[in-house]
SENU-872057 format. One record per residue (C-alpha): residue number from 1; x, y, z; residue in one letter. Coordinates in pm, 1 decimal. Each point is the difference from the previous one (the first is absolute). Example, Ala and Ser with C-alpha at 12.3 -4.5 7.8 and 13.67 -1.06 7.14 Angstrom:
2
<pos: 1 px: 1230.0 py: -450.0 pz: 780.0 code: a> .
<pos: 2 px: 137.0 py: 344.0 pz: -66.0 code: s> .
//
This chain:
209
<pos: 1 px: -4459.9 py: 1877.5 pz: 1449.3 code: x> .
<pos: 2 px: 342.3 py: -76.6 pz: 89.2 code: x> .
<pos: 3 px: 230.4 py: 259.4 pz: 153.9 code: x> .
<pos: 4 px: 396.9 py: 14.1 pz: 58.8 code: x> .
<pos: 5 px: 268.7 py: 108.3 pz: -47.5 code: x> .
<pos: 6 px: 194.3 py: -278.6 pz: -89.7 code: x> .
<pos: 7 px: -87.2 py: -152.1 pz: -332.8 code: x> .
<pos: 8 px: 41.3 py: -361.3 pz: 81.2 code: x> .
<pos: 9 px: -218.5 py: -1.4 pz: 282.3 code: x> .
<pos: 10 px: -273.2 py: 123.6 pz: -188.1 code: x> .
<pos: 11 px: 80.0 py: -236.7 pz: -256.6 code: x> .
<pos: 12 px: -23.9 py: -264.3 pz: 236.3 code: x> .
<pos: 13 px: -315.5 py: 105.0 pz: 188.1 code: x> .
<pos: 14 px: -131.6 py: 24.4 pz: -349.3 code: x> .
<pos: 15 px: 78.2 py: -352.3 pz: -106.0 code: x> .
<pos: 16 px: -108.5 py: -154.0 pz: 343.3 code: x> .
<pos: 17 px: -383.9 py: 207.0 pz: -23.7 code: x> .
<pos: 18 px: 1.6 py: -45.3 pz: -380.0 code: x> .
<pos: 19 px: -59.6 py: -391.6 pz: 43.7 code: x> .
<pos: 20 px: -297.5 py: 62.7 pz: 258.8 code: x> .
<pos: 21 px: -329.7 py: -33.2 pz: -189.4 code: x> .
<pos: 22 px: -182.8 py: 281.5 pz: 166.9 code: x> .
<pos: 23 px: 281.7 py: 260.4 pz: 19.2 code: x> .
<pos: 24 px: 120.2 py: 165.7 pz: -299.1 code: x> .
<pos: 25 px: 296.0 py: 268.5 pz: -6.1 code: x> .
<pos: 26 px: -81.8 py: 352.3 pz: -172.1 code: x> .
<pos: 27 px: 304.4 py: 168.2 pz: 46.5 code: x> .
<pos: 28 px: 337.5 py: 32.8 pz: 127.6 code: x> .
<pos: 29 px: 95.3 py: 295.3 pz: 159.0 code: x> .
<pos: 30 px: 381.3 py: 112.1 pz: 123.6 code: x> .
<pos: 31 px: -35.4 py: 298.9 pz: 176.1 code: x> .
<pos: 32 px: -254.8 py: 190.7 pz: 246.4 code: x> .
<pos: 33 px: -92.0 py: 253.3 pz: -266.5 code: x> .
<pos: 34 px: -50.1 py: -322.0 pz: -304.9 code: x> .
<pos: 35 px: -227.1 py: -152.1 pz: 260.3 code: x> .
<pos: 36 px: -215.4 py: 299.8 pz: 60.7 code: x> .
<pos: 37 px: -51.9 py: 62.0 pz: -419.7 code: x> .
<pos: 38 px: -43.5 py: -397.4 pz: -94.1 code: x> .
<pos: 39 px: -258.7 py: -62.6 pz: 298.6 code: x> .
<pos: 40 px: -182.3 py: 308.8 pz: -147.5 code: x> .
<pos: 41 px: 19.1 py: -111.0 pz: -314.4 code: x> .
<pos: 42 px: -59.5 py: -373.1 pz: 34.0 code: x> .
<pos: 43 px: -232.8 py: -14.4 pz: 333.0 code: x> .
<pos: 44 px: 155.2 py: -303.5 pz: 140.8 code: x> .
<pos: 45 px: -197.9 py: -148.5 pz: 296.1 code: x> .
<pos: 46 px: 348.0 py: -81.2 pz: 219.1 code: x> .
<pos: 47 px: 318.8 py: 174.4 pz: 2.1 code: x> .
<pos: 48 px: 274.1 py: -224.7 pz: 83.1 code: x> .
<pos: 49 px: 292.2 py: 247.8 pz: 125.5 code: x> .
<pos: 50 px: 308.1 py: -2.0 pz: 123.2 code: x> .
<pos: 51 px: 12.4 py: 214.1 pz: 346.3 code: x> .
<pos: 52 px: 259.7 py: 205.6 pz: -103.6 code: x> .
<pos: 53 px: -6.9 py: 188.7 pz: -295.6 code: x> .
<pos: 54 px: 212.6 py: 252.6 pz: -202.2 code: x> .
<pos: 55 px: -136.0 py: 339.9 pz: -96.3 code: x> .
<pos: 56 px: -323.7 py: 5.3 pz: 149.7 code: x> .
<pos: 57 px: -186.6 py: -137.8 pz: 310.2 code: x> .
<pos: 58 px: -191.3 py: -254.7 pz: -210.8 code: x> .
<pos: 59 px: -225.3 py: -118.5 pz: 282.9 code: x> .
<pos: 60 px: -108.2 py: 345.2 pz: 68.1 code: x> .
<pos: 61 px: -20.8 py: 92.8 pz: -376.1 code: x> .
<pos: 62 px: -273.6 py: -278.0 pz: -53.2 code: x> .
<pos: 63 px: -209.9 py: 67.1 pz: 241.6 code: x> .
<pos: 64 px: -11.9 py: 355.9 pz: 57.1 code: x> .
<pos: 65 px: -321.6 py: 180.8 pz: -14.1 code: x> .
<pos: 66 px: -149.0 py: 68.7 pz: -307.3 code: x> .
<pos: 67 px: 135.9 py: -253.6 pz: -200.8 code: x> .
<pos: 68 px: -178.7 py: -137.6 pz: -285.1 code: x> .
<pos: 69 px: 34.7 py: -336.8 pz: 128.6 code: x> .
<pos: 70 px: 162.8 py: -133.1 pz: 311.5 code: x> .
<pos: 71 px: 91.4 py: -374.7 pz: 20.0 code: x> .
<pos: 72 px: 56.4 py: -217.0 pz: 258.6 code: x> .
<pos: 73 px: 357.9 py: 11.5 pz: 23.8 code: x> .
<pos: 74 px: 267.0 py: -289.3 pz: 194.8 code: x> .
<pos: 75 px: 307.0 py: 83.8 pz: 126.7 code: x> .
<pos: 76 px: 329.3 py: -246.7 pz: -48.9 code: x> .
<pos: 77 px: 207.3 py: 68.9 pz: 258.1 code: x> .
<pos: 78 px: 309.5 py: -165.7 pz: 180.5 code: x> .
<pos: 79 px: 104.0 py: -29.9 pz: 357.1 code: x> .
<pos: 80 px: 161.7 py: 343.7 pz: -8.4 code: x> .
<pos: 81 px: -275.4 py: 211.5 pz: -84.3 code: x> .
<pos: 82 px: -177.5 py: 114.0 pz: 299.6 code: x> .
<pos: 83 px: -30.7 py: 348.6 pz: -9.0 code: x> .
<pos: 84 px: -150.6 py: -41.4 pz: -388.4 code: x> .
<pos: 85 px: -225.8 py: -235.5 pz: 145.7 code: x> .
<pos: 86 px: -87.6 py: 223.0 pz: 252.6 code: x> .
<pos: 87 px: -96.2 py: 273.7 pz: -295.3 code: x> .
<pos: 88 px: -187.5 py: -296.5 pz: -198.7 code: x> .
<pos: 89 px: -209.3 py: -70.3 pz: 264.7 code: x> .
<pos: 90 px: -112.6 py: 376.5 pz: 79.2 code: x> .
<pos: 91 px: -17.0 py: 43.9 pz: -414.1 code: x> .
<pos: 92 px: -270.3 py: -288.6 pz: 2.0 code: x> .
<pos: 93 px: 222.8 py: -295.9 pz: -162.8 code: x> .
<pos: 94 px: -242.2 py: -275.7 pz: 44.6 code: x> .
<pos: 95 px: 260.9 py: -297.7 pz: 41.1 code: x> .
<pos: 96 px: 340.4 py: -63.2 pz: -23.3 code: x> .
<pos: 97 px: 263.9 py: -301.0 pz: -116.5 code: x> .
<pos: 98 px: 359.3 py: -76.6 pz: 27.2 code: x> .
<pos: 99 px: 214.2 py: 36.1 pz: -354.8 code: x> .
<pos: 100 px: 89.7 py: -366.9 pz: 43.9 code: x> .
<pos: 101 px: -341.0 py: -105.5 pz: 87.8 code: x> .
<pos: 102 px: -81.2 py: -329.7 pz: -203.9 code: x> .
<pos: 103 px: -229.3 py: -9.0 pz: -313.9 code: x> .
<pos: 104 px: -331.1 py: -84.3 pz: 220.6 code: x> .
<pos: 105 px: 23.3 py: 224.8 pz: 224.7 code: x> .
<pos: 106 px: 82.5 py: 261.2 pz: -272.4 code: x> .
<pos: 107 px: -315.5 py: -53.9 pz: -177.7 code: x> .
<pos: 108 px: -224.3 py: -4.0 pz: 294.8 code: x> .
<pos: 109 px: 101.3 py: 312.3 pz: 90.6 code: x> .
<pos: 110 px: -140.3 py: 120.9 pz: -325.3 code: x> .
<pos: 111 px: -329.7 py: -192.3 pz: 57.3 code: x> .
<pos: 112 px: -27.7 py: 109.1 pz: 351.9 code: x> .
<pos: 113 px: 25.5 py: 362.7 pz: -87.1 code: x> .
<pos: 114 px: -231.9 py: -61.5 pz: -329.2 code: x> .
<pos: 115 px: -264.4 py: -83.5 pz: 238.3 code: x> .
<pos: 116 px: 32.5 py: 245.0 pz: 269.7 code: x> .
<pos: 117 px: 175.8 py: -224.4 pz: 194.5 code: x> .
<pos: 118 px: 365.7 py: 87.3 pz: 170.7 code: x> .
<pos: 119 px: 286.2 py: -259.1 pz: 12.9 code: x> .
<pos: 120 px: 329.0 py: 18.8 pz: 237.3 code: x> .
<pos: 121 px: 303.3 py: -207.6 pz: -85.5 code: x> .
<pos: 122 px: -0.3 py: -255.7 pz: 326.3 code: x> .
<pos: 123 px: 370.2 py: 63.9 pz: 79.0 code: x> .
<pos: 124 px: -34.0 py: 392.2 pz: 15.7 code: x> .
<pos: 125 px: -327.9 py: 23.1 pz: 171.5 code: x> .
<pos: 126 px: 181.0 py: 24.4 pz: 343.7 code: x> .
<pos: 127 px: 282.2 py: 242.5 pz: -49.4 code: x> .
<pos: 128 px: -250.1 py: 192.3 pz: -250.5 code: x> .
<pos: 129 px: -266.5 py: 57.7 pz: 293.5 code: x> .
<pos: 130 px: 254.7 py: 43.3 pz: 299.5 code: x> .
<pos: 131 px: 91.7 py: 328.7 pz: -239.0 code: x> .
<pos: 132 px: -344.1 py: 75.0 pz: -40.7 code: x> .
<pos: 133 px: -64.6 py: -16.6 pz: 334.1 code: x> .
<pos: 134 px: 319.4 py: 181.2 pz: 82.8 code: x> .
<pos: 135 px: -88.4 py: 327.8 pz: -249.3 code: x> .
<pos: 136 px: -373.7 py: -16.2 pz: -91.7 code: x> .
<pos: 137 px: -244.9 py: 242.0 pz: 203.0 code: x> .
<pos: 138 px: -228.0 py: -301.3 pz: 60.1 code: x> .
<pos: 139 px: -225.0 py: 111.5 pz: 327.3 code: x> .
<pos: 140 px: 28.7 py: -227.4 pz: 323.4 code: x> .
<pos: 141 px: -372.5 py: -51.6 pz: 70.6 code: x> .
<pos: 142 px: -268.4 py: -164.1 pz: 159.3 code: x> .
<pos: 143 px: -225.3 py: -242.1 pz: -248.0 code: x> .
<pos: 144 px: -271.4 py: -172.1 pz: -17.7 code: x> .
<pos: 145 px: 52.5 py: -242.9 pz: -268.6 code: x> .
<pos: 146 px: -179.3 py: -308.1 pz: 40.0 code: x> .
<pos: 147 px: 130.1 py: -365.2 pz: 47.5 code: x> .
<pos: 148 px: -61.5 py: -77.2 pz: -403.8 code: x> .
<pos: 149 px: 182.0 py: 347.6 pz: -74.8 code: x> .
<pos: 150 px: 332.1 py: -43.6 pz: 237.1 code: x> .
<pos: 151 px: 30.3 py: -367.8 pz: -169.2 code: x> .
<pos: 152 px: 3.1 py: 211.3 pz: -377.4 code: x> .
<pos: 153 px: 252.0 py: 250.2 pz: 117.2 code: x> .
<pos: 154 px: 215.3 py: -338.5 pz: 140.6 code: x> .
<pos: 155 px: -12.5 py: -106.5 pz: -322.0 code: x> .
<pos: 156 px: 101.2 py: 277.7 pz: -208.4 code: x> .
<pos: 157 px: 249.8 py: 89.8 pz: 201.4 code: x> .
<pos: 158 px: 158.8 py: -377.7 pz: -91.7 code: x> .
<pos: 159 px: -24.9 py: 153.3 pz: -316.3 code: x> .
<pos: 160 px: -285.7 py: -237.0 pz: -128.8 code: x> .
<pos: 161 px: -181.4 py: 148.1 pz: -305.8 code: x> .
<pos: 162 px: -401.4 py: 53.3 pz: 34.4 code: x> .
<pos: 163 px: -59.2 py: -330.3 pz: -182.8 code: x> .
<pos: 164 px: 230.7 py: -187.9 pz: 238.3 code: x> .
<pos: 165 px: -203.0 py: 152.8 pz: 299.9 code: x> .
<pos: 166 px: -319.0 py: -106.0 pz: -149.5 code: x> .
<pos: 167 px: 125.6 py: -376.8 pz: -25.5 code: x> .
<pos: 168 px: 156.5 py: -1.5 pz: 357.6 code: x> .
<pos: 169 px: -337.9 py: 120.0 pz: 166.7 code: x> .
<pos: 170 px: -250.3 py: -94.1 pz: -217.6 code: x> .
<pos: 171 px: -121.4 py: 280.5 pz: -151.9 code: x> .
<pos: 172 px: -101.7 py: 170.9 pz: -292.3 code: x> .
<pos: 173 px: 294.1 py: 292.7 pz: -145.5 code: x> .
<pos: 174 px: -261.8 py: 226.9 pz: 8.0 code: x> .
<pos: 175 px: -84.7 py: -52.1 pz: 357.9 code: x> .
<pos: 176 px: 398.7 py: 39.4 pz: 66.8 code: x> .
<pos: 177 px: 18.0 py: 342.3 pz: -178.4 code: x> .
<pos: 178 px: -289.6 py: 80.2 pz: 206.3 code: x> .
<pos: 179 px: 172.0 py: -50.2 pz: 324.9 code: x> .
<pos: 180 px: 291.0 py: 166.7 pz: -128.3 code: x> .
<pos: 181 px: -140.8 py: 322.0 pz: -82.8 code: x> .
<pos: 182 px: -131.8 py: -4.8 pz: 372.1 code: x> .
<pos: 183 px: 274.7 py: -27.1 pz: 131.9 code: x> .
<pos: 184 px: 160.4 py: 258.5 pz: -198.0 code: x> .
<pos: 185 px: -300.2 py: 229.0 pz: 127.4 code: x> .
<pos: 186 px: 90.1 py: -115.0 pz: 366.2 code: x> .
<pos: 187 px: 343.9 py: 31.7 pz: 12.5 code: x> .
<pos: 188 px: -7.2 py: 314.7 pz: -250.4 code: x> .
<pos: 189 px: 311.2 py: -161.3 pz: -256.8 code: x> .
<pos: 190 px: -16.4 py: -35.6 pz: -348.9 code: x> .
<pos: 191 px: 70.0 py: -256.6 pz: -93.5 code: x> .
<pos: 192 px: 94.7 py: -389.5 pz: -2.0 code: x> .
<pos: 193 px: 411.1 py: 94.6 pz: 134.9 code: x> .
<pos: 194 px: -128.4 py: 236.1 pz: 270.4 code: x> .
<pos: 195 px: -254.0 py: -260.9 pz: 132.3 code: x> .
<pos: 196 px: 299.1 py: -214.7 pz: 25.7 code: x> .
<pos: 197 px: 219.3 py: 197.1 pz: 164.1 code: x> .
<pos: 198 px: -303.9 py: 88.0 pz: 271.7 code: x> .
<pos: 199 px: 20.4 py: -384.6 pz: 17.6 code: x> .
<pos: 200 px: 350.3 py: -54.6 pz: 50.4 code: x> .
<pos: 201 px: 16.1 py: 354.8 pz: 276.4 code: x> .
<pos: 202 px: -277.4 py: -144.7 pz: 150.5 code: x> .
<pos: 203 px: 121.2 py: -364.0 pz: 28.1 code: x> .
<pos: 204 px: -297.6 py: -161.3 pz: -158.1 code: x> .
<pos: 205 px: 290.9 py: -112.4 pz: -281.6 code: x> .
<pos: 206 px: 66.9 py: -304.2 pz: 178.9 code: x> .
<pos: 207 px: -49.2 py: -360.8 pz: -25.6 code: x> .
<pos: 208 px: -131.0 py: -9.1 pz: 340.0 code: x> .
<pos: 209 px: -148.0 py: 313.4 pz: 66.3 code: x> .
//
C-alpha cells in the first residue's frame, strides 16, 4: 500500500512498483486515517508512507496494539525530517528511503521489508543515525559480541540488507538473522536501526575499525 499525501507521488510510486513482477499495489491511500481503514481492509504486507501525514499519525495508527493486522511499514523521508525520523524509528518503521530515491532502490525497499529485512537509503544513513544517536535512549554498555557478530553489526550499519551480509561473509541469511537477534539480546535494542546506531556510537561503523 501506497501512502501520501500528494497524489502524483503515489501515482508515481505506483507506476514504478506496478512494473516489478513480485510487487503488486493494493491501494492508495492519502491521508493517516485512509491508511489505517484500507490496510485493515486490504492486509497489505508493506506500507509505503510518506513520513508526514495529515490528520492522523499514520505510522503509529498501523501499528498500534491490537490491530487486526500490522504491516511492515517504510518511511519516505527527505533530508529535513529528523525529528519524524526520530518518531519512526521508536514507532518500529522497519526502513526508510528518500522521495527521490531511484526506481531500484524503491522496490527493494519493498522486498527488503517483505522479507523481514530493513533497508536505509545510502545517502541518509549518516545524518539519520548521528540523530539517532543524538535522541535515542540506546544504553552505553559493555558486550560481548563475538568477532562473527561485530562484523554483522559493521555491516548493517552500512546499511547492507541480510542477503547482502550473507554474500559478503559467506553465509547462510538464516545464520545472519541468527546473529542479529543476539546481538539485539546483547545490546538490549530492537531492532536493525538501533544496532546501527550502537555501531556508529560505538565506532565499529567504520571502514577501518
Amino acid at each position: 500500500m501506497i501512502v501520501d499525501d500528494q497524489a502524483i507521488v503515489r501515482t508515481g510510486m505506483a507506476m514504478i512498483l506496478s512494473v516489478e513482477d513480485d510487487i503488486t499495489v493494493v491501494a492508495e491511500a492519502e491521508d493517516g486515517v485512509q491508511a489505517v481503514d484500507l490496510a485493515a481492509r486490504h492486509c497489505p504486507d508493506v506500507v509505503l508512507m510518506d513520513i508526514r501525514m495529515p490528520r492522523l499519525d499514520a505510522l503509529r495508527a498501523l501499528t498500534r496494539p491490537g490491530a487486526r493486522h500490522t504491516p511492515r511499514v517504510v518511511m519516505v523521508t527527505t533530508f529535513d525530517d529528523d525529528e519524524y525520523v526520530t518518531r519512526a524509528i521508536r514507532s518500529g518503521a522497519c526502513g526508510f528511503v528518500l522521495k527521490d530515491s531511484g526506481p531500484r532502490l524503491l522496490a527493494e525497499a519493498v522486498r527488503a521489508a517483505a522479507a523481514g529485512d530493513s533497508l536505509i537509503s545510502p545517502s541518509i544513513t549518516v545524518r539519520l543515525l548521528e540523530k539517532v544517536m543524538a535522541a535515542s535512549r540506546l544504553r552505553d554498555v559493555e558486550t560481548d559480541l563475538s568477532p562473527r557478530e561485530i562484523e554483522v553489526v559493521r555491516l548493517v550499519a552500512r546499511g547492507l540488507t541480510n542477503a547482502e551480509i550473507a554474500g559478503a561473509l559467506c553465509i547462510t541469511v538464516g545464520t545472519v538473522k541468527t546473529h542479529l537477534t543476539n546481538v539485539q539480546a546483547k545490546l538490549a535494542v530492537r531492532n536493525r536501526v538501533e544496532i546501527a546506531a550502537w555501531a556508529w556510537r560505538h565506532g565499529y561503523a567504520d571502514d577501518e575499525a
